[in-house]
C-alpha positions in Angstrom: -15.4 164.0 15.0 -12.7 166.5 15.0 -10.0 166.1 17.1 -7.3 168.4 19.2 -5.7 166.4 22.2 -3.4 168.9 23.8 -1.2 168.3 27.0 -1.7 171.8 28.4 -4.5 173.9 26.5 -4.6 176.0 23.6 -0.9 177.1 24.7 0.7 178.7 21.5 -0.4 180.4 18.2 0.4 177.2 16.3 -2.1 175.3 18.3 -4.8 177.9 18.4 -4.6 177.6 14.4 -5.4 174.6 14.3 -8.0 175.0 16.5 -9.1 177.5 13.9 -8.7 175.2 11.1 -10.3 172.7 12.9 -13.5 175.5 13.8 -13.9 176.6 10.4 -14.6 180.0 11.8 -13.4 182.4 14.5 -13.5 181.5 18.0 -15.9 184.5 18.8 -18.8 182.6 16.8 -18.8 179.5 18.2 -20.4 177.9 20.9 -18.6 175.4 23.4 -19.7 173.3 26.3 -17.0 172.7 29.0 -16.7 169.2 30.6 -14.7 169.6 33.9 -15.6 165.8 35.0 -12.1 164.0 34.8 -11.0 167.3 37.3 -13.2 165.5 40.4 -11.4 162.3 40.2 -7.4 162.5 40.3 -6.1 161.5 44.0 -5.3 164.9 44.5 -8.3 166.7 42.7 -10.1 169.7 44.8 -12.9 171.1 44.2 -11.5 174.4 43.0 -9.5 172.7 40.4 -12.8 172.3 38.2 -13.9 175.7 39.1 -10.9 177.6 37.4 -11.3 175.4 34.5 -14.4 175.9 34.1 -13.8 179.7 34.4 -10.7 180.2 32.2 -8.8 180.7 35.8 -6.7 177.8 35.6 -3.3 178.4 33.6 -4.7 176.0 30.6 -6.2 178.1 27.8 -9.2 176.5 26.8 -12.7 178.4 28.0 -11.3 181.7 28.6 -10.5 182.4 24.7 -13.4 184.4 24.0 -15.9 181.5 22.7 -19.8 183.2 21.8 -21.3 180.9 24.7 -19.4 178.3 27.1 -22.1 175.6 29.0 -21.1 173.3 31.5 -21.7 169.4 30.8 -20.8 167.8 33.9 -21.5 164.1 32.8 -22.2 162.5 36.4 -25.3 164.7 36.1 -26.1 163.2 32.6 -28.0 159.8 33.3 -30.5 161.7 35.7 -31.3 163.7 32.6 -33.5 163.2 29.9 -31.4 161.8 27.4 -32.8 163.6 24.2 -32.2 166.7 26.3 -28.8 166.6 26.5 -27.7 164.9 23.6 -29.5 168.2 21.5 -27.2 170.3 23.7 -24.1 168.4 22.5 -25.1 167.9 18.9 -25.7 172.0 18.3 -22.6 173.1 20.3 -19.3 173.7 18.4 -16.8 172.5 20.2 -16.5 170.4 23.3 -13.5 171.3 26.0 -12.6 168.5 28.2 -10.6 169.2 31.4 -7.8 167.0 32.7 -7.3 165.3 35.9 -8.5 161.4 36.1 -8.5 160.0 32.6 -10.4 156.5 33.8 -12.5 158.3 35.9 -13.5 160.5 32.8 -13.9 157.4 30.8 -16.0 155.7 33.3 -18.5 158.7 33.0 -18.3 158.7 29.3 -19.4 155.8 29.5 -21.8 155.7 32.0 -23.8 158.7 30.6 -24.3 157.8 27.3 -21.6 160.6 25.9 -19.0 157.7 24.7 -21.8 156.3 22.6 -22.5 159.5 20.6 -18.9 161.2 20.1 -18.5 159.2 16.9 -21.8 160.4 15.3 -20.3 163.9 16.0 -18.8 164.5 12.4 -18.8 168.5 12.8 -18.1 168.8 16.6 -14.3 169.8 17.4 -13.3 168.0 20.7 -10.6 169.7 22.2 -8.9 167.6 25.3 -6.8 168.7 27.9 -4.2 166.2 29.2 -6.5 163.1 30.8 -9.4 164.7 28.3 -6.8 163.6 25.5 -5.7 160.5 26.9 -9.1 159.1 27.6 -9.9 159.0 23.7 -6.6 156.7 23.2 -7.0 152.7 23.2 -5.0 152.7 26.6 -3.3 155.0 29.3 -0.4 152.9 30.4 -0.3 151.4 34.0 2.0 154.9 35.1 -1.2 156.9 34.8 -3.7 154.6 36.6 -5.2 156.3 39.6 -8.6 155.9 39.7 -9.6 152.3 39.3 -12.6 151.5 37.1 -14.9 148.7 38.1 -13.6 146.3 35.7 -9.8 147.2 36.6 -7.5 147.5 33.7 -5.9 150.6 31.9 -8.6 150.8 28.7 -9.8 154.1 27.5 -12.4 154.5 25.0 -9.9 153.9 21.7 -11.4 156.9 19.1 -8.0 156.9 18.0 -5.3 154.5 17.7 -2.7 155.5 19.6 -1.9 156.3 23.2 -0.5 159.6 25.3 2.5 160.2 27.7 1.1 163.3 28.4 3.7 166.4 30.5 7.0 164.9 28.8 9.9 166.9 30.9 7.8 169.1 33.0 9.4 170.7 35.8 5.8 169.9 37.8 6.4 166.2 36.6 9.4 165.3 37.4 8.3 161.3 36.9 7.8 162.2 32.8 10.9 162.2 31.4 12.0 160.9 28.3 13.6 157.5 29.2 9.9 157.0 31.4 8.2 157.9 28.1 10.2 155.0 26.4 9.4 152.2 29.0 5.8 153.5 28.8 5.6 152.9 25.3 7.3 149.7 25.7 4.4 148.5 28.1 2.0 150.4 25.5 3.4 147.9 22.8 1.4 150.1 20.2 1.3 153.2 18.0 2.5 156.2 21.1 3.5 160.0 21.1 5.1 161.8 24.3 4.3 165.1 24.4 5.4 168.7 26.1 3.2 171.5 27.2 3.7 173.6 24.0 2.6 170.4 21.9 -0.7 169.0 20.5 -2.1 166.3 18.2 -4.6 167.1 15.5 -6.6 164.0 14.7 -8.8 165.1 10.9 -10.9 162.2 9.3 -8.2 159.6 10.7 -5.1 161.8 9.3 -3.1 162.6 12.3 -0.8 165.5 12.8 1.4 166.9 15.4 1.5 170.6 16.1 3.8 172.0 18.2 6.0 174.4 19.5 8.3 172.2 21.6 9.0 168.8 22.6 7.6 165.1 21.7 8.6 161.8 20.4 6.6 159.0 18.7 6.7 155.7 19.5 6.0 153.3 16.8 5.6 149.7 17.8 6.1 148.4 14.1 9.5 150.2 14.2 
């Protein structure tokens, strides 16, 4: 799999090419299915908070960019579905957009519905992640992030990569995220670790990772 964790959305023209690079082809001919499921379980989700992401109203670029078909995969819905169903669904589509909001919550349903299973049989699919939809693919979130408490407690994620996300680093909406939090967060992480900023992503290609951005981050490197 293909990966773009971003902190805010396809925000600035260096992350929308390598989106493109990532794609292989314009935006206009491929197909993407939207998973707004993280969006339902922050402690201050509502339920329009789904809706404009799943409608390109929120002020994250992801589903409004003019994508051939967008479908929504709402993963609570998955494990009352025949199985071979909706895994064809996710194996033809393009690219899959994953909103924010809950990132154990998220990684609960990935789990739960089967999805976690096939993302790394997913060789061509470009998975795109959107704050928690980034973090959740990490080994762990941190204890700072923990809202939503999965059944087995814990701050585990599902670990497609191998390092972790401070995800909003500086943001005038996140007051908490500064830099010096970033550092005890990392300290906690005791592993591999980038902060980053709004205008930032991480491009993950056959296990070579690469920042792209436009603005702010820092990595933390526990070896260092």
């Amino acid at each position: 799999m293909k990966l773009l964790l971003t902190d805010s959305g396809i925000k600035n023209k260096s992350i929308q090419d390598a989106l493109l690079d990532l794609l292989g082809k314009p935006i206009a001919e491929a197909d993407a299915l939207v998973i707004p499921t993280a969006g339902y379980g922050a402690p201050d989700a509502d339920p329009g908070g789904p809706w404009r992401f799943i409608s390109g109203q929120s002020q994250h670029p992801m589903t409004g960019l003019g994508w051939r078909s967008v479908g929504v995969l709402e993963l609570t819905a998955l494990p009352s579905i025949d199985r071979a169903h909706w895994v064809s669904w996710v194996q033809e589509t393009d690219v899959l957009l994953v909103n924010g909001g809950d990132a154990l919550y998220l990684c609960h349903w990935m789990r739960e519905s089967g999805l976690a299973d096939l993302l790394p049989s997913l060789s061509d699919t470009v998975y795109v992640g959107l704050s928690a939809g980034s973090m959740v693919v990490t080994p762990r979130i941190g204890d700072d992030f923990v809202g939503w408490k999965p059944p087995a407690g814990g701050d585990s994620a599902l670990g497609l990569v191998d390092f972790s996300i401070f995800p909003h680093l500086d943001h005038p909406a996140c007051p908490e995220n500064t830099t010096a939090a970033a550092e005890r967060w990392a300290a906690q992480i005791a592993g591999p670790a980038y902060a980053i900023d709004d205008q930032t992503a991480i491009k993950v290609t056959d296990g070579a990772v690469e920042v792209i951005s436009e603005g702010h981050w820092k990595v933390f490197d526990s070896a260092s």
